[in-house]
C-alpha positions as CSV (number, residue, x, y, z in Angstrom):
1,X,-20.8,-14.2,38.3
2,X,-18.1,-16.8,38.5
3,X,-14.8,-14.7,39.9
4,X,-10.9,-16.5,39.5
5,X,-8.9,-15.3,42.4
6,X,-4.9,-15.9,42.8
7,X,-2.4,-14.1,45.2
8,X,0.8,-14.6,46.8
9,X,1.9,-14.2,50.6
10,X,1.7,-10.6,50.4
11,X,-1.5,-10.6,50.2
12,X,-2.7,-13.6,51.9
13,X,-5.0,-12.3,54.0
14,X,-6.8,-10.2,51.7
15,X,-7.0,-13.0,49.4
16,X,-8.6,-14.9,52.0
17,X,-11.2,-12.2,53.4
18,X,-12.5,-11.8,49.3
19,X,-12.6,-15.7,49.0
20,X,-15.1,-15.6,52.1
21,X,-16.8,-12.7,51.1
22,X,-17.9,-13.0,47.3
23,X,-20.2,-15.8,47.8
24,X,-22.2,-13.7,50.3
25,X,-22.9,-10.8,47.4
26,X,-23.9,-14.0,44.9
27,X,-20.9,-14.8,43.2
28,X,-18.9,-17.9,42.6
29,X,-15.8,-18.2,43.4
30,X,-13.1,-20.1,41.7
31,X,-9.7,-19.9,44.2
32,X,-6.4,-20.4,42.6
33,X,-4.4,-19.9,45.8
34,X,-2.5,-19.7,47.8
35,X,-4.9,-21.5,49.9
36,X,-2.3,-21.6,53.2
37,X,0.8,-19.0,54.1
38,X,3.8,-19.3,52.7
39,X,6.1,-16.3,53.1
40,X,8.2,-17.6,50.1
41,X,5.7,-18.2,47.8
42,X,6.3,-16.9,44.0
43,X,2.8,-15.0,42.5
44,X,3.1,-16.2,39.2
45,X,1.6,-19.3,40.2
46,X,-1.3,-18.0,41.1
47,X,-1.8,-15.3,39.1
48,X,-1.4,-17.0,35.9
49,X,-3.6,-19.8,36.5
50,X,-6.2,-17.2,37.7
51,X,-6.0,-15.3,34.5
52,X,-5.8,-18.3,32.6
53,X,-9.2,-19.2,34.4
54,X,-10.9,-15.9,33.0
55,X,-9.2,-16.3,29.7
56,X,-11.2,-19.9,29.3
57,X,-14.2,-18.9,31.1
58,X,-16.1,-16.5,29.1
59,X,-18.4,-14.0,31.2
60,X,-16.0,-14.7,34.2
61,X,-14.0,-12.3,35.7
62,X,-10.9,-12.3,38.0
63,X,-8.8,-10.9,41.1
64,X,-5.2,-11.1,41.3
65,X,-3.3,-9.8,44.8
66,X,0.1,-9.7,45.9
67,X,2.1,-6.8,47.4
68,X,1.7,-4.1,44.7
69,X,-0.4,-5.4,42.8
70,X,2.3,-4.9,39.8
71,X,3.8,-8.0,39.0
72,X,0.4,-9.3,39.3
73,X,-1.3,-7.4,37.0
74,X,2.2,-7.6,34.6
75,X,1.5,-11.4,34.6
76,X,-1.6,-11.4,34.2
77,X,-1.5,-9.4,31.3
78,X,0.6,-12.1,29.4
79,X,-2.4,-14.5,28.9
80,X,-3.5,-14.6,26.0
81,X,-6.6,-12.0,25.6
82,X,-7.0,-10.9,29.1
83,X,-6.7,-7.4,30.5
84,X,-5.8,-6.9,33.5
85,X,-5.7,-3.4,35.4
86,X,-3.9,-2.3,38.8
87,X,-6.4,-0.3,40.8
88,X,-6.1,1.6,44.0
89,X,-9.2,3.1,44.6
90,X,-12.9,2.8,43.2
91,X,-12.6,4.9,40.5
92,X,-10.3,3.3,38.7
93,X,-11.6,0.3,39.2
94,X,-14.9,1.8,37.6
95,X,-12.8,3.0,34.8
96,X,-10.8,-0.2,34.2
97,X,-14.2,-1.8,33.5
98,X,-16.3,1.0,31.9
99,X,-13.6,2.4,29.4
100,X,-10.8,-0.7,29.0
101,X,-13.4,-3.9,29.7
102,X,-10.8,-5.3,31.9
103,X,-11.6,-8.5,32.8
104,X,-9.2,-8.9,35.6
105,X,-8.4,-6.4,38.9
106,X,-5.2,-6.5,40.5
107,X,-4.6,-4.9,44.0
108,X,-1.6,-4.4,46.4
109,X,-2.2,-5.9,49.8
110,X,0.2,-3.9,51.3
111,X,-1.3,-0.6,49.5
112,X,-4.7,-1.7,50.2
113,X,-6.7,-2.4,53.2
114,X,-9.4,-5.6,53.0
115,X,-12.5,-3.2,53.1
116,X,-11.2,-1.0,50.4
117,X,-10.4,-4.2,48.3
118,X,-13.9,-5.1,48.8
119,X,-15.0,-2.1,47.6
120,X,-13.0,-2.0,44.9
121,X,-14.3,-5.5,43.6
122,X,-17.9,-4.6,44.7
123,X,-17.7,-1.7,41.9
124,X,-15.0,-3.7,38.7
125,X,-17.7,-6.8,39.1
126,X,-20.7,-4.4,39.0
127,X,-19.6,-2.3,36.8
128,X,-20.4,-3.2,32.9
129,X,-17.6,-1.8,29.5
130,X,-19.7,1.4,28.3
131,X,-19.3,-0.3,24.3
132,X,-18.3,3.6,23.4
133,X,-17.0,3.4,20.3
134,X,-14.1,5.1,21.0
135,X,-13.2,2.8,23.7
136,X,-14.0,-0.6,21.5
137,X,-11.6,1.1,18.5
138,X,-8.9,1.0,21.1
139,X,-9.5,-2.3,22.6
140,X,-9.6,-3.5,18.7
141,X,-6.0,-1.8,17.8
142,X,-4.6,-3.8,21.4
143,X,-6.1,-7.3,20.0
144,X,-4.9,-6.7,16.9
145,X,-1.6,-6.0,17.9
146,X,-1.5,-8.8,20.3
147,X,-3.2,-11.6,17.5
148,X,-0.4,-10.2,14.5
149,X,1.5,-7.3,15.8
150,X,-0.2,-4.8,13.2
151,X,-0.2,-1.7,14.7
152,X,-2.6,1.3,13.4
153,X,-1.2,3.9,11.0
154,X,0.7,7.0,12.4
155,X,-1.1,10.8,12.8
């Protein structure tokens, strides 16, 4: 699977640990940076040219990192058709895939340590959207809101 990865500072090192490690479980990896340290640097850079990767790369899927993970996974979710989710453990990252079909997982580096991140991505990549029709109805009334701004009737 081809995976877009962008962080900031804050997460630097993680960012760099996942960029060495996905290609060893098969996957390709497509780095938006940072590529070096920069304790100034601003996450929407990366983020958004991360999620902008997924958003044009159909079947891909992407990582975004900073501190919190929040203003990543805020930006993120800007682009144009792509889903993003803040996870801090395996479960939700299981969730985010299974019940949302979030194509993007954001993590706090300073929440999270590099093996749990790992662990984390090991289960959003391998983890397929269930297709429940509950959960695709939902997903529908988000895209359509998003495409026109129609929202579904009340009650």
């Amino acid at each position: 699977m081809r995976v877009h990865i962008g962080g900031d500072h804050a997460a630097y090192d993680m960012s760099r640990a996942l960029v060495e490690w996905l290609p060893t479980q098969g996957h390709e990896v497509i780095d938006h940076g940072a590529t070096e340290y920069d304790a100034v640097d601003d996450y929407p850079v990366f983020v958004l040219r991360a999620a902008q990767g997924v958003a044009k790369d159909p079947g891909s899927l992407g990582i975004v990192l900073g501190g919190s993970g929040n203003g990543e996974q805020i930006a993120a979710n800007k682009v144009p058709g792509i889903r993003a989710a803040l996870c801090y453990n395996t479960e939700l990252a299981q969730l985010a895939r299974q019940h949302n079909d979030a194509q993007i997982i954001s993590i706090g580096g300073r929440f999270n340590s590099i093996d749990e991140a790992k662990e984390m991505v090991r289960v959003f990549l391998e983890t397929p959207f269930s297709g429940e029709e509950r959960h695709q109805r939902r997903l529908d009334m988000v895209s359509a809101y998003e495409k026109d701004g129609s929202l579904p009737p009340e009650g």
